[in-house]
Gaussian input, Z-matrix of N, CA and C with variables (Angstrom, degrees):
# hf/3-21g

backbone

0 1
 N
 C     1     B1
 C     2     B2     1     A1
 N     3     B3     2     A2     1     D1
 C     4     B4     3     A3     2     D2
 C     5     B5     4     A4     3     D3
 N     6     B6     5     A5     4     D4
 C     7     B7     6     A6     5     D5
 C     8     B8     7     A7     6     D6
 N     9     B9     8     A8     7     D7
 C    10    B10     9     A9     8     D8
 C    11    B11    10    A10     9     D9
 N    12    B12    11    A11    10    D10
 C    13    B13    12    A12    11    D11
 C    14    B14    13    A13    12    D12
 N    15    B15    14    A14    13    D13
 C    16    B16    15    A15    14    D14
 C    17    B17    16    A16    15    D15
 N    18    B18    17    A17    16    D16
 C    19    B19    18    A18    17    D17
 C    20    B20    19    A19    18    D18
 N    21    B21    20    A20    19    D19
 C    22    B22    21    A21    20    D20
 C    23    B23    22    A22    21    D21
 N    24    B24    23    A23    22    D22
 C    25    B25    24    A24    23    D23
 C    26    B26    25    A25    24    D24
 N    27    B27    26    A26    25    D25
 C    28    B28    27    A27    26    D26
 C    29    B29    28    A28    27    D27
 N    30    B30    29    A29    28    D28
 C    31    B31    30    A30    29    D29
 C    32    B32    31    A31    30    D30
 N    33    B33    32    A32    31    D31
 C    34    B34    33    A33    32    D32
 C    35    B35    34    A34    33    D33
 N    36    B36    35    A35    34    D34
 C    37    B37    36    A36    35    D35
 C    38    B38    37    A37    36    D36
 N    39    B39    38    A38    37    D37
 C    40    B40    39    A39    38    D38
 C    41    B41    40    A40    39    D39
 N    42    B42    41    A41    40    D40
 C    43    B43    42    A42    41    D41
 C    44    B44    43    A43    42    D42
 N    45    B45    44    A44    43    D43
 C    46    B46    45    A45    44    D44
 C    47    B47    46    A46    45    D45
 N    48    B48    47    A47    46    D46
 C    49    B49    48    A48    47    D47
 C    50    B50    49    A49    48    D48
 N    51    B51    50    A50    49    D49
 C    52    B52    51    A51    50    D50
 C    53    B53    52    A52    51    D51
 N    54    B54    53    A53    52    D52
 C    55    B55    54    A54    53    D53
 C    56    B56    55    A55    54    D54
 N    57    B57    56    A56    55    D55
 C    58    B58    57    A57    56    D56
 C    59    B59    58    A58    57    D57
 N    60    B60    59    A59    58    D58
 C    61    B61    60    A60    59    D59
 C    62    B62    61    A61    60    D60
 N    63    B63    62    A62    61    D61
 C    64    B64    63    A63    62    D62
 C    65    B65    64    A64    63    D63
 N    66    B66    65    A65    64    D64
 C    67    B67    66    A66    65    D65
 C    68    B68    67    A67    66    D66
 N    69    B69    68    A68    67    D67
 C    70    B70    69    A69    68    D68
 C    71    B71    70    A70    69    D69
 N    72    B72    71    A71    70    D70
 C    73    B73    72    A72    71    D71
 C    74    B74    73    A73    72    D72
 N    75    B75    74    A74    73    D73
 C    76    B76    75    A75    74    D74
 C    77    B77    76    A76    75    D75
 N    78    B78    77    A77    76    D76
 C    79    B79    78    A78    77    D77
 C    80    B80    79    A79    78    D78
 N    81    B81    80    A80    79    D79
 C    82    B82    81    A81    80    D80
 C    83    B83    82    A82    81    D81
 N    84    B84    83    A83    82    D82
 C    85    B85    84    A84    83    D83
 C    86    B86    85    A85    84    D84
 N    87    B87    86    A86    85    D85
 C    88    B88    87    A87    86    D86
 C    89    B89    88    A88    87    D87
 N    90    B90    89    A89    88    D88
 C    91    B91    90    A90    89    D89
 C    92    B92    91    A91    90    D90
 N    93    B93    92    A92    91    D91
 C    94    B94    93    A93    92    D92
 C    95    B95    94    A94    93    D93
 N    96    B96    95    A95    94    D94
 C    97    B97    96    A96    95    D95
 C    98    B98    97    A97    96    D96
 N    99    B99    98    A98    97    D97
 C   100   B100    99    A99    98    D98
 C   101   B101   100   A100    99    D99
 N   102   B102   101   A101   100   D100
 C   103   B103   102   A102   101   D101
 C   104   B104   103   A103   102   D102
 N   105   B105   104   A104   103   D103
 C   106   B106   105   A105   104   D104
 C   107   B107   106   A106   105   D105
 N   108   B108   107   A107   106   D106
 C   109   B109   108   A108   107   D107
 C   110   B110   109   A109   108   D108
 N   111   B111   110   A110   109   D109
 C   112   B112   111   A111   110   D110
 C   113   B113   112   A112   111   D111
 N   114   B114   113   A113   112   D112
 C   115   B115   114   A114   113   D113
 C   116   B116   115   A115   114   D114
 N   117   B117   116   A116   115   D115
 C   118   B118   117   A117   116   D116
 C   119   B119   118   A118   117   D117
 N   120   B120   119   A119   118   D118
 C   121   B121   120   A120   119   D119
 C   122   B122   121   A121   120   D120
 N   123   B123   122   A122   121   D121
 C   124   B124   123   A123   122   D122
 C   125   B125   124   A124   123   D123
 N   126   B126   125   A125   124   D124
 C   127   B127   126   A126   125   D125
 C   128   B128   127   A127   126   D126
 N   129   B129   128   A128   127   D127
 C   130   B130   129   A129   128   D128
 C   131   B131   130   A130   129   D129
 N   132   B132   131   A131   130   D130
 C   133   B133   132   A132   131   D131
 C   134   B134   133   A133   132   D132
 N   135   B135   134   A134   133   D133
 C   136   B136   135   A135   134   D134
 C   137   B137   136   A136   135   D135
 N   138   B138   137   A137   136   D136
 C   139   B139   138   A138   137   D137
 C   140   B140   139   A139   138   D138
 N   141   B141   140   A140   139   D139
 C   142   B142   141   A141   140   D140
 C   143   B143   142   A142   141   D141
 N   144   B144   143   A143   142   D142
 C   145   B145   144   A144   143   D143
 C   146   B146   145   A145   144   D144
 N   147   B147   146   A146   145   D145
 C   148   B148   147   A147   146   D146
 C   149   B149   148   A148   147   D147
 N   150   B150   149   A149   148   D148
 C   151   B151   150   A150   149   D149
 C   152   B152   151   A151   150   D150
 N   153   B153   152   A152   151   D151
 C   154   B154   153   A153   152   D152
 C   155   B155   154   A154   153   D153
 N   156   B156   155   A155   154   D154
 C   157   B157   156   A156   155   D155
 C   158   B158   157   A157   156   D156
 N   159   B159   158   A158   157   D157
 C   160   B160   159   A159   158   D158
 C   161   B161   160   A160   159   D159
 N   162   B162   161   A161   160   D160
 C   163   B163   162   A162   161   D161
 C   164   B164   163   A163   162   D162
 N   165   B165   164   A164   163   D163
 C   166   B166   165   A165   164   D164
 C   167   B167   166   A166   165   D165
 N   168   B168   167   A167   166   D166
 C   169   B169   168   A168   167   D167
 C   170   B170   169   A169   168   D168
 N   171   B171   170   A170   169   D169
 C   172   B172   171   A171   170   D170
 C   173   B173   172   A172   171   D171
 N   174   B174   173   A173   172   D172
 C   175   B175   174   A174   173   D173
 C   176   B176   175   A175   174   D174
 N   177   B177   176   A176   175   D175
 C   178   B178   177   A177   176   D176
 C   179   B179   178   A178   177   D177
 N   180   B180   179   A179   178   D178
 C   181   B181   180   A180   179   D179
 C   182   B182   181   A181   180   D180
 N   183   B183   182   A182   181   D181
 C   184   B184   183   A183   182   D182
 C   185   B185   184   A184   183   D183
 N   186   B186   185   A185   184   D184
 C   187   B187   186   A186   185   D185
 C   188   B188   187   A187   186   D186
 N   189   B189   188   A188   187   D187
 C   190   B190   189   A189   188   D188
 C   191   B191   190   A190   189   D189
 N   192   B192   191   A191   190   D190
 C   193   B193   192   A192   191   D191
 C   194   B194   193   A193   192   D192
 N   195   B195   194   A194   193   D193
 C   196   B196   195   A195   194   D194
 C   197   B197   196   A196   195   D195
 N   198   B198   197   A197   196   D196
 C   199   B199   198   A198   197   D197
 C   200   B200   199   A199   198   D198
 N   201   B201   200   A200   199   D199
 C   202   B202   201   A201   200   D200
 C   203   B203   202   A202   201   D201
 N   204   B204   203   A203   202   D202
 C   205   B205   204   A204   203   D203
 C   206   B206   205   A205   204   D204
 N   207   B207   206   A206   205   D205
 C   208   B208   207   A207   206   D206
 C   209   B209   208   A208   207   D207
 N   210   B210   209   A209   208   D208
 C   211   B211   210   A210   209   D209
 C   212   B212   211   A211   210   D210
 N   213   B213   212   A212   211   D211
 C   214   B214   213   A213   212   D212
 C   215   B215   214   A214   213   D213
 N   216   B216   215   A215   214   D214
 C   217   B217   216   A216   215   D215
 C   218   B218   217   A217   216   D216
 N   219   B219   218   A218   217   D217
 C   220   B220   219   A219   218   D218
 C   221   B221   220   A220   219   D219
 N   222   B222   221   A221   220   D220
 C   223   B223   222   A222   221   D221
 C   224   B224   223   A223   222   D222
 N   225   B225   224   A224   223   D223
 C   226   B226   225   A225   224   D224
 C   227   B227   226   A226   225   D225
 N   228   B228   227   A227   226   D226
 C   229   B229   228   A228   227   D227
 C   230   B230   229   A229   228   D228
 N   231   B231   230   A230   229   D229
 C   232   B232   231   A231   230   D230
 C   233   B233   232   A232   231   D231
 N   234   B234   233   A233   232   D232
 C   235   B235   234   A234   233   D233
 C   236   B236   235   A235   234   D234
 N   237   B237   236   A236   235   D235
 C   238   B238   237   A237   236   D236
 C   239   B239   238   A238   237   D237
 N   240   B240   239   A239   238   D238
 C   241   B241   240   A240   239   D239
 C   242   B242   241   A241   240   D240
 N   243   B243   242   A242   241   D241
 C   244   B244   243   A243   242   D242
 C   245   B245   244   A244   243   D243
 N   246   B246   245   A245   244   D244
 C   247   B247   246   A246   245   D245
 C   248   B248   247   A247   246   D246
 N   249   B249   248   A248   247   D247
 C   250   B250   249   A249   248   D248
 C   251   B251   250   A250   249   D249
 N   252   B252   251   A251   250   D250
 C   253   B253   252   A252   251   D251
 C   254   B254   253   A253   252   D252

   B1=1.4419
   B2=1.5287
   B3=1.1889
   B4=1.4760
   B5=1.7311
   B6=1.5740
   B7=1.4118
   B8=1.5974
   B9=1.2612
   B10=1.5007
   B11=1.6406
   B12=1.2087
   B13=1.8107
   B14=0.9921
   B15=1.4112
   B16=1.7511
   B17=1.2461
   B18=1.0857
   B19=1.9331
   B20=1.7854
   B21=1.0204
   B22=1.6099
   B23=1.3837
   B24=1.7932
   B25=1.3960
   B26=1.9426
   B27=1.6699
   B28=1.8533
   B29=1.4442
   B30=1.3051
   B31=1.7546
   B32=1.3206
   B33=0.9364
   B34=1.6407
   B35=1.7057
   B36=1.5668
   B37=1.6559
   B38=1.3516
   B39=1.4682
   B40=1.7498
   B41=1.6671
   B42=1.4914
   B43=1.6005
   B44=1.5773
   B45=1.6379
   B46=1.4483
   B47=1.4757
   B48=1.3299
   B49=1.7282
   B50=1.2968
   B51=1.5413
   B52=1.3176
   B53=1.7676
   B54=1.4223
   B55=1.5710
   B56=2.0599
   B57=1.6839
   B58=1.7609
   B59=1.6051
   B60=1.0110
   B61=1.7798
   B62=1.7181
   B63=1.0245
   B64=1.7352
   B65=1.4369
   B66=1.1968
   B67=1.9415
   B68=1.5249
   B69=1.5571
   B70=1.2930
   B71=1.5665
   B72=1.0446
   B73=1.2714
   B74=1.3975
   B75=1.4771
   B76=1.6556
   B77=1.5967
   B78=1.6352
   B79=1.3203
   B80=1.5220
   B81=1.4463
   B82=1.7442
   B83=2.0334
   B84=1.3477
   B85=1.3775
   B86=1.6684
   B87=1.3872
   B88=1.4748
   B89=1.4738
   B90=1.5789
   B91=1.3722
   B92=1.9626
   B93=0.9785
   B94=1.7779
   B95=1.2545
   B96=1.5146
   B97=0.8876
   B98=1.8266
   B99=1.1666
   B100=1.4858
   B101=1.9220
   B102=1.2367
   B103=1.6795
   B104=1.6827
   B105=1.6449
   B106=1.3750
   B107=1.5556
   B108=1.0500
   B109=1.1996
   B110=1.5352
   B111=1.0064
   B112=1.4238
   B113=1.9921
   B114=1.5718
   B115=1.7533
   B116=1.1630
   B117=1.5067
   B118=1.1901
   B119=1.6773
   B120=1.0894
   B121=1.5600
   B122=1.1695
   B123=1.7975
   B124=1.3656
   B125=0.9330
   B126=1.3254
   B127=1.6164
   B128=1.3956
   B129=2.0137
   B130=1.1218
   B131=1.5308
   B132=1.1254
   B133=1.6012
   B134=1.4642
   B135=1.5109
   B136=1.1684
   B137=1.2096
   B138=1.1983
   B139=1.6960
   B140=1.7161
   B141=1.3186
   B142=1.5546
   B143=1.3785
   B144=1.2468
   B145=1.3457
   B146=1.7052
   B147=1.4008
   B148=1.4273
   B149=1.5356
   B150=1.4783
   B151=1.2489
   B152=1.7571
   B153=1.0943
   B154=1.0900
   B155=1.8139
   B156=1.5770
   B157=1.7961
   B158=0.9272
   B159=1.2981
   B160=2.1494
   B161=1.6629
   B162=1.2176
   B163=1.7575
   B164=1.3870
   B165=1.3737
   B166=1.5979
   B167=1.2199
   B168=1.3992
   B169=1.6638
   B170=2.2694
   B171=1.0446
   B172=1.2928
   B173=1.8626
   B174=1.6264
   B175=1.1322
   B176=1.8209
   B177=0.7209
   B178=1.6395
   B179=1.4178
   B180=1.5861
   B181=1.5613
   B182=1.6272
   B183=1.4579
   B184=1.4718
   B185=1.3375
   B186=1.7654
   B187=0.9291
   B188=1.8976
   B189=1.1797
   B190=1.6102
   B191=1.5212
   B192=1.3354
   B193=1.4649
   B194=2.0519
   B195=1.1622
   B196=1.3405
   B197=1.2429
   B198=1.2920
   B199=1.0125
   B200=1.7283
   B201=1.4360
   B202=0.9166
   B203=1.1223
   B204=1.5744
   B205=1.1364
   B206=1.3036
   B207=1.8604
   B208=0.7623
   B209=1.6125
   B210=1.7562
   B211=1.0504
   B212=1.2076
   B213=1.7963
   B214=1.6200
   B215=1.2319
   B216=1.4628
   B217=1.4333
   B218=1.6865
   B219=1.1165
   B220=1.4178
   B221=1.5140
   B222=1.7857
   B223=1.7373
   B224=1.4745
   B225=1.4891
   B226=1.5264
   B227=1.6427
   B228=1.6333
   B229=1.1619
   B230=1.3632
   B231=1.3862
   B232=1.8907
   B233=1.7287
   B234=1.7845
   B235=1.2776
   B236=1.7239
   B237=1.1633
   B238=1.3918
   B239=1.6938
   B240=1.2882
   B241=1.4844
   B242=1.6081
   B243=1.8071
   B244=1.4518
   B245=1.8014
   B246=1.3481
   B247=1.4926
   B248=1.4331
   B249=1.1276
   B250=1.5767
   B251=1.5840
   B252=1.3676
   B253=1.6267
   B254=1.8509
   A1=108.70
   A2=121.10
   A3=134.86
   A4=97.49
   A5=97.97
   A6=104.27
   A7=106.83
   A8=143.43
   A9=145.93
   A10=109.67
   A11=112.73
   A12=110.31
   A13=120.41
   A14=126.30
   A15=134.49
   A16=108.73
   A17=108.01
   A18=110.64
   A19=92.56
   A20=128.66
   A21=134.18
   A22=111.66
   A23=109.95
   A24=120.62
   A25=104.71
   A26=83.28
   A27=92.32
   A28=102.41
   A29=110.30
   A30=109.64
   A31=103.31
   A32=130.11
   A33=140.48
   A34=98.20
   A35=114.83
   A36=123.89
   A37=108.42
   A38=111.62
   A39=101.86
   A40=95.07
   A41=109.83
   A42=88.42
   A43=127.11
   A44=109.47
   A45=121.49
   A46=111.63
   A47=126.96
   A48=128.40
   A49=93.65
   A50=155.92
   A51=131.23
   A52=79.77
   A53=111.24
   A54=89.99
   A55=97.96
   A56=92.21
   A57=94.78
   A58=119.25
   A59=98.26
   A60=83.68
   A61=125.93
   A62=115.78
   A63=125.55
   A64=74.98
   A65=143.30
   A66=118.28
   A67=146.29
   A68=103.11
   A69=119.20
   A70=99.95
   A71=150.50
   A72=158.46
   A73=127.09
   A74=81.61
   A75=115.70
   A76=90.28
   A77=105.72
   A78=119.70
   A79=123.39
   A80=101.30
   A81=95.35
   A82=94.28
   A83=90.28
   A84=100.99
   A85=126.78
   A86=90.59
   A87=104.97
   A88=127.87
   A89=114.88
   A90=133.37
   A91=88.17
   A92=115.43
   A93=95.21
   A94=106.53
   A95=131.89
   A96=139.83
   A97=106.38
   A98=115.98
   A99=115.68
   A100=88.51
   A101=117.17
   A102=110.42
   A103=122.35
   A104=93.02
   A105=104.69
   A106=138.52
   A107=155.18
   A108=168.99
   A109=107.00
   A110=140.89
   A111=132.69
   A112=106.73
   A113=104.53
   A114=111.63
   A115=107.69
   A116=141.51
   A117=131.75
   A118=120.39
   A119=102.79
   A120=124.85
   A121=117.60
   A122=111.80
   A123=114.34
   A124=117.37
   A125=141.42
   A126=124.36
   A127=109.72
   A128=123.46
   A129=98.46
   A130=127.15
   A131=120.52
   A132=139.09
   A133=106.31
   A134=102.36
   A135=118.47
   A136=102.72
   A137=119.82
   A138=135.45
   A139=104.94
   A140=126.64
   A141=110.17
   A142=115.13
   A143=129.75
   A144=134.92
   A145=111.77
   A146=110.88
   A147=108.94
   A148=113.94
   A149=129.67
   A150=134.63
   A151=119.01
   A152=90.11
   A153=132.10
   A154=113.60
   A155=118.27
   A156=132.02
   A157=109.26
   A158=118.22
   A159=127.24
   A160=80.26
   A161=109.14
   A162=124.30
   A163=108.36
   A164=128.04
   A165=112.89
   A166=114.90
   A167=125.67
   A168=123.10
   A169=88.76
   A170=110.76
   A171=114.51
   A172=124.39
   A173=100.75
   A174=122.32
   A175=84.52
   A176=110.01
   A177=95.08
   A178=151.37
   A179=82.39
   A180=96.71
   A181=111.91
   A182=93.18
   A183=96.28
   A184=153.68
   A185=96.58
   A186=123.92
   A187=97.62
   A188=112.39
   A189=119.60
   A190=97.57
   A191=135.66
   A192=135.39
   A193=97.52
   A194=117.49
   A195=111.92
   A196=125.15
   A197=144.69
   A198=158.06
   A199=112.79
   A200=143.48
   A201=144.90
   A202=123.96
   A203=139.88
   A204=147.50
   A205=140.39
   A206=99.65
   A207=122.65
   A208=118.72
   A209=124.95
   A210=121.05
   A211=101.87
   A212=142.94
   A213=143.08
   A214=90.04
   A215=138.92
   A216=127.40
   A217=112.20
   A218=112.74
   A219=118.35
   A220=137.83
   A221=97.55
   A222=76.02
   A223=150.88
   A224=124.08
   A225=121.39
   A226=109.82
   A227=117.08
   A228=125.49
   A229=120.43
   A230=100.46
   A231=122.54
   A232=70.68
   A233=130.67
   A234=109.58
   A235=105.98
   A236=129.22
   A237=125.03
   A238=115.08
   A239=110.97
   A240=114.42
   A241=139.03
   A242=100.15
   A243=111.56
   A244=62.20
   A245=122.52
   A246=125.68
   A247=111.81
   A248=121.94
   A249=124.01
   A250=125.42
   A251=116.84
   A252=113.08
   A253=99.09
   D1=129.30
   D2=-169.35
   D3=-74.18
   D4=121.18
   D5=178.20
   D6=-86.05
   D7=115.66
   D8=-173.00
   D9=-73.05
   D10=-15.95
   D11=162.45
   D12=-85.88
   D13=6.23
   D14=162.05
   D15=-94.23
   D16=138.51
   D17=177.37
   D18=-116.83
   D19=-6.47
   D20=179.00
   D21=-153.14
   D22=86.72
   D23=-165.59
   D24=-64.98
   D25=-34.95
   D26=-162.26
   D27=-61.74
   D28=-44.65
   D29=-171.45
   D30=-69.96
   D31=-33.38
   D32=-164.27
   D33=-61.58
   D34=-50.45
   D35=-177.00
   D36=-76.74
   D37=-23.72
   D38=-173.80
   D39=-81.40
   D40=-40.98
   D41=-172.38
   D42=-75.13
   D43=-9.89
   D44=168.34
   D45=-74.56
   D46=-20.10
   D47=164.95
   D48=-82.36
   D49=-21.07
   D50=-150.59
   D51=-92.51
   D52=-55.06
   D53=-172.64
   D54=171.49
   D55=-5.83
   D56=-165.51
   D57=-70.18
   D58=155.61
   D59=170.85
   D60=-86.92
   D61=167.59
   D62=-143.74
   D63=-75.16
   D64=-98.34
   D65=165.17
   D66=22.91
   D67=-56.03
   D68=171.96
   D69=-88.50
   D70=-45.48
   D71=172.10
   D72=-22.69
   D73=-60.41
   D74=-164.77
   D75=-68.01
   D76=-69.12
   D77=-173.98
   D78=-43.56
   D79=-18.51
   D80=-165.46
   D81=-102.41
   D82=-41.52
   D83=161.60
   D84=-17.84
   D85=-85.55
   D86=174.51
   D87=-60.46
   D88=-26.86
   D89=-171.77
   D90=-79.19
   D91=-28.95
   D92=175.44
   D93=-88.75
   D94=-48.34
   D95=165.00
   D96=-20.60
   D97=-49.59
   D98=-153.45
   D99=-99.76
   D100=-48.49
   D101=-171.68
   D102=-128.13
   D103=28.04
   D104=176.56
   D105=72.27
   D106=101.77
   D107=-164.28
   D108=-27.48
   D109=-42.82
   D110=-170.40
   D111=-90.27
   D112=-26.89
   D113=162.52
   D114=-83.65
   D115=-2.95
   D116=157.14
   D117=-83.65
   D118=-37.35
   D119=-179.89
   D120=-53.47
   D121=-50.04
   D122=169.54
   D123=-74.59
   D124=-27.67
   D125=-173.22
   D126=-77.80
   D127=-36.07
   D128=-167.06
   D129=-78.71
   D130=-178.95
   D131=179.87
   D132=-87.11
   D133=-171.11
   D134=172.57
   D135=-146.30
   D136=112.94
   D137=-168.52
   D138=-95.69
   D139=148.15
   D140=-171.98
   D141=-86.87
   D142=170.82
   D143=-176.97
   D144=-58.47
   D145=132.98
   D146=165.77
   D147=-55.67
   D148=-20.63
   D149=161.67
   D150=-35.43
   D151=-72.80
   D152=176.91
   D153=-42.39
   D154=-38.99
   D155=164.29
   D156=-44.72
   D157=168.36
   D158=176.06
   D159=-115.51
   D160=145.68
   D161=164.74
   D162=-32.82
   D163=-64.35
   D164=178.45
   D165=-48.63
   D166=-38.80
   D167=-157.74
   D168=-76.67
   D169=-58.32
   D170=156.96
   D171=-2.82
   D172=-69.95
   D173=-159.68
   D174=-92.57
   D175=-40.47
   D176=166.31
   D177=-65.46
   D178=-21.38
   D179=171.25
   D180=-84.79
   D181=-35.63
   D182=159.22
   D183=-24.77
   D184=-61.98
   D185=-173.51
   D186=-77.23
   D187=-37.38
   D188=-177.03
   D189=-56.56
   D190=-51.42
   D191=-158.63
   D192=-82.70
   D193=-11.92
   D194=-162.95
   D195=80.95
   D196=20.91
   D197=167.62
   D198=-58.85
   D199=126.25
   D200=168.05
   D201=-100.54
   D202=142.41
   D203=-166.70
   D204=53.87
   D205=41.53
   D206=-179.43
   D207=-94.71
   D208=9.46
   D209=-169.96
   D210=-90.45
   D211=-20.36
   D212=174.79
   D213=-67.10
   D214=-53.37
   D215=-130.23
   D216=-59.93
   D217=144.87
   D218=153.82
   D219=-88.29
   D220=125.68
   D221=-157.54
   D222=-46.26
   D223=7.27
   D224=165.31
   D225=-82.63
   D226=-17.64
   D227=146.56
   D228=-26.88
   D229=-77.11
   D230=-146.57
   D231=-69.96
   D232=-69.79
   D233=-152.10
   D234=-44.62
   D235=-57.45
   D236=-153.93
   D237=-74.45
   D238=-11.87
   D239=149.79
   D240=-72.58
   D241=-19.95
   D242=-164.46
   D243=-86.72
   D244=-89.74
   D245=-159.00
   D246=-19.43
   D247=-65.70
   D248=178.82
   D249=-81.96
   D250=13.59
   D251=-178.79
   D252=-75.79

């Protein structure tokens, strides 16, 4: 079923198999959709791997997105919740 807040369904599914969250997806999605792939390309960054966080920075980002029950988790937890919330 065609979601109407995607303006680029296809990119939207390739970047949810690469590993992004339904958030980052959407967002990068639509941002080409609206000003094209090579003006999207240049502006963004490269943010570091959730691998890569210490458990607090983890549980903090967490806590920033609203995520609950994230204070048991262990961190391959917290990563695969920040990735998939």
């Amino acid at each position: 079923m065609p979601n109407p807040s995607l303006k680029n369904e296809k990119l939207y599914e390739e970047l949810r198999d690469q590993g992004d969250s339904k958030e980052k997806a959407a967002r990068i999605s639509n941002a080409v959709a609206a000003r094209g792939s090579t003006s999207v390309g240049r502006k963004g960054g490269k943010a570091g791997s959730y691998d890569d966080w210490t458990v607090a920075h983890l549980r903090q980002r967490a806590k920033e997105l609203g995520l609950h029950g994230y204070s048991h988790k262990r961190k391959s937890e917290l990563v695969e919740e920040l990735r998939n919330h």
